[in-house]
N, C-alpha and C positions, 0 to 999 in steps of 0.2 A: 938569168940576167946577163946580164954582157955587151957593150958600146961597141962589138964588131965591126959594125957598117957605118959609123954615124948616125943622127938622129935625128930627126924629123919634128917641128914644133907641134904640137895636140889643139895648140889655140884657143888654153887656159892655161898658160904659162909652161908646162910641165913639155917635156922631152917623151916622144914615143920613141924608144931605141928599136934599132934595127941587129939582129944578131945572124946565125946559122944554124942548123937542123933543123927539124920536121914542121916545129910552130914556124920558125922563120919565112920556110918555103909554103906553110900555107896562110901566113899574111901575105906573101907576092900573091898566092893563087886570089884570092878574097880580094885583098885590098881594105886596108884600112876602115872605110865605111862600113864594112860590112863586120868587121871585129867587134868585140863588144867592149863598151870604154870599162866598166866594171862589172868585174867577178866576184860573185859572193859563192865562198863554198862551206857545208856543213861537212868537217872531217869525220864521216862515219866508219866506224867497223874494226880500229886499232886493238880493241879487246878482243872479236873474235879474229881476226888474223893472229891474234897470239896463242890462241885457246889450240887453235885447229893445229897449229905445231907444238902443244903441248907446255908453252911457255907462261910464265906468269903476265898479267895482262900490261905491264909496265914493257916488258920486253915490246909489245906493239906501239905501244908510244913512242919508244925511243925510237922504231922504225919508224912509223909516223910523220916522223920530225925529217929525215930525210924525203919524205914524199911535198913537205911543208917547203925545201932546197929546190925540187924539182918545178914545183907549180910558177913560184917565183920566178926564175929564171924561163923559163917557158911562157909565161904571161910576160914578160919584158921582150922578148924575142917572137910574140904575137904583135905588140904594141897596144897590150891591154895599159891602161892608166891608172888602174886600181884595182888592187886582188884584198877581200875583206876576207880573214879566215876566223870560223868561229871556233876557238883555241881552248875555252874555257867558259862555259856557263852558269850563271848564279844557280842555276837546279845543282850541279856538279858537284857543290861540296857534299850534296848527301850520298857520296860514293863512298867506299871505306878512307877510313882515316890513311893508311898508309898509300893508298892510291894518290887521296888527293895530295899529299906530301909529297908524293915521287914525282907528280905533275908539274907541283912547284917547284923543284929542283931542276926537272927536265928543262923550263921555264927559262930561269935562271941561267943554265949553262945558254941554251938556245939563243939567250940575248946577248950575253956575252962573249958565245963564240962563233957567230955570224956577223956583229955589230960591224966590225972594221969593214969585211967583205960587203956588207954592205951598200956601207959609203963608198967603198972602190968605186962602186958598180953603181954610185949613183940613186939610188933606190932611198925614198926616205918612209923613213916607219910612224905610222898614228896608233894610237891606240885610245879603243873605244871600251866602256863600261867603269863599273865604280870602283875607284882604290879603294875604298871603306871594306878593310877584312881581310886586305891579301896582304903576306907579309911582308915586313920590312924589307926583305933584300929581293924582294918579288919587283915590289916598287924601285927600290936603286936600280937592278939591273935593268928594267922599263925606260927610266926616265936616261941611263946611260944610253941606253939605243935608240931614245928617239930625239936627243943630245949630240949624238953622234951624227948622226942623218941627217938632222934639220936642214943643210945647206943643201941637201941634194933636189935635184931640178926633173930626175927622170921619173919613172913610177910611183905611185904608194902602196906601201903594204901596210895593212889596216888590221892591224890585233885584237880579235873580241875575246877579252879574259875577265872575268868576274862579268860577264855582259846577262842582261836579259832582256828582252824586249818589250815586253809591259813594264818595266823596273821607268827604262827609257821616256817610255812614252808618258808614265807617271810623273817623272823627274821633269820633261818640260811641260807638261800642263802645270804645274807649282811653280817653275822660273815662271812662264805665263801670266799666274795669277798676281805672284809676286809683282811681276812690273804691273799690272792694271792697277791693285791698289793702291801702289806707289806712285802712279799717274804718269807711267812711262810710254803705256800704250793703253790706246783706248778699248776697249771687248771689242768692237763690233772694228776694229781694225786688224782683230786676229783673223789670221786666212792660213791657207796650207804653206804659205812662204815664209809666212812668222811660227808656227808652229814645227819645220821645218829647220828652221834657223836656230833653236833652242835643241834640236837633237845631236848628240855627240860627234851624229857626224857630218854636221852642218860645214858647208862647201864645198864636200864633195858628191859625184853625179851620182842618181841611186842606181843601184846596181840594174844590170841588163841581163844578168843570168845568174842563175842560182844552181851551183851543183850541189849535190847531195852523194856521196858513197853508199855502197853501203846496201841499197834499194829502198830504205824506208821511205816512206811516204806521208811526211809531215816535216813541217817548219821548226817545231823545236824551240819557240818563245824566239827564235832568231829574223831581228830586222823587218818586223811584220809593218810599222809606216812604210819602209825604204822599199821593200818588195812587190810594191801593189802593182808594177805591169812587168816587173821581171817575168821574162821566160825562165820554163822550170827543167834543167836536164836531173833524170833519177838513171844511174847505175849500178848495180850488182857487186863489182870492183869496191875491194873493202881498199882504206884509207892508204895501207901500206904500199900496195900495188898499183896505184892511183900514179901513172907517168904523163910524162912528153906526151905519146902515144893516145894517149885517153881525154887527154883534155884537149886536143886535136878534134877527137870524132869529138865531142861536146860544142866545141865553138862552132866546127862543121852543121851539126842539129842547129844550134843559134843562127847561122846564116841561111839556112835554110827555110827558115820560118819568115810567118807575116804577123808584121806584129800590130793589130788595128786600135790597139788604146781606147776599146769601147764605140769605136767606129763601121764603116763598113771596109770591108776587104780594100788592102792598100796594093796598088803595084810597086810594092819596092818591100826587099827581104828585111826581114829583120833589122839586120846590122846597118842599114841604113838609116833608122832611124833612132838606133842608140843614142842616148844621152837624153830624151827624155824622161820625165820625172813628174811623179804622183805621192799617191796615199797608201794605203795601209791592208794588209790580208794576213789571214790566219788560218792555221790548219789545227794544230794542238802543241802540246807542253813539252817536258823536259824529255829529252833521251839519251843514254849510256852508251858512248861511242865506241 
């Protein structure tokens, strides 16, 4: 993150800042259009990055967290508008108890000791999934940082914690219904816009790329409406190790691509078509980052 150079309007209110190093110089090389407006990433691999030095699997989290410093600041200095990180899964509580405690703590400091920096720098924080279960000061420290932020005008960073994607897509089929027998909307006036508008993370663009660490190959119950014409980058690079440098070649893959939306072959890359927006895909279920 960082206001370096000054900022550039996005032309949905928000600030694309301009910074220095490697993502900076390869938004000059690209150009804007060709950047992806948002990033969805599954942080995989934090347990075995801690396994393979011999550490307990908290010790990768807390690394983790500084790769969570990196991407941010690197997406601001692309002039990406939205980095959605999936932080925390409703499958996840069935990890051991003390894991998921050390998460929540991790959590907790994380909100509280990046909050101000933040706001420095502009960046304002959403977070998506359900309070219902996570603790009390899980929530405080949350609603301090997205409290803090609110006023900021540049990036979003979008926290998926207690999240799951069916949970989601259940949650607004019921708002849905709700307002129809409440005679707020009619059935046959529900379309992908209104169904769309009742998901958590209604108003912002669906994502344009999806990283994944780790090499797995499946979604993970993660953002399966928002992802239906994301391009999909999968790497080997566990979560810890996950830099500037790597998210570079990824958005480099993104610009490289043609993106046809069920069409026929477009003449324009990828990134020039970002910020379009659809429905729904699915690969399979919970995984142990």
């Amino acid at each position: 993150m960082g206001d370096d150079g000054g900022t550039v309007l996005n032309g949905t209110g928000g600030e694309r800042l301009k910074g220095e190093g490697p993502a900076a110089a390869l938004r000059g090389e690209l150009g804007d259009e060709r950047v992806p407006r948002h990033i969805a990433v599954i942080m995989d691999g934090n347990g075995r990055w801690a396994a393979e030095r011999g550490f307990p699997r908290v010790f990768g989290h807390r690394n983790g967290a500084r790769s969570v410093r990196t991407a941010v600041r690197a997406c601001a200095d692309l002039g990406v508008e939205v980095l959605t990180l999936y932080s925390f899964s409703t499958e996840n509580w069935s990890r051991p108890s003390d894991e998921v405690a050390a998460l929540m703590r991790l959590c907790v400091a994380y909100c509280d000791g990046e909050r101000q920096a933040l706001a420095d720098e502009n960046v304002r924080v959403r977070v998506i999934g359900r309070r219902a279960g996570l603790p009390s000061e899980v929530l405080e420290a949350l609603d301090r940082l997205v409290e803090t932020t609110a006023a900021s005008t540049g990036p979003t960073l979008c926290l998926a914690i207690n999240y799951g994607a069916r949970d989601e897509i259940v949650d607004a089929a019921r708002a849905l219904a709700e307002d129809a027998r409440a005679g707020r909307i009619e059935p046959g006036a529900i379309d992908h816009a209104a169904f769309a508008g009742r998901l958590t993370t209604a108003g912002l663009p669906d994502p344009d790329l999806l990283i994944r660490t780790a090499g797995e190959l499946r979604l993970s119950n993660y953002l399966l409406w928002q992802l239906s014409y994301a391009e999909i980058y999968v790497t080997d690079v566990l979560w810890p190790d996950f830099g500037e440098a790597e998210l570079c070649v990824a958005v480099k893959s993104f610009a490289a691509r043609r993106r046809r939306f069920g069409g026929l072959e477009s003449e324009k890359p990828a990134g020039e078509a970002a910020g379009k927006s659809a429905g729904g895909l699915s690969l399979d279920g919970p995984d142990a980052c």
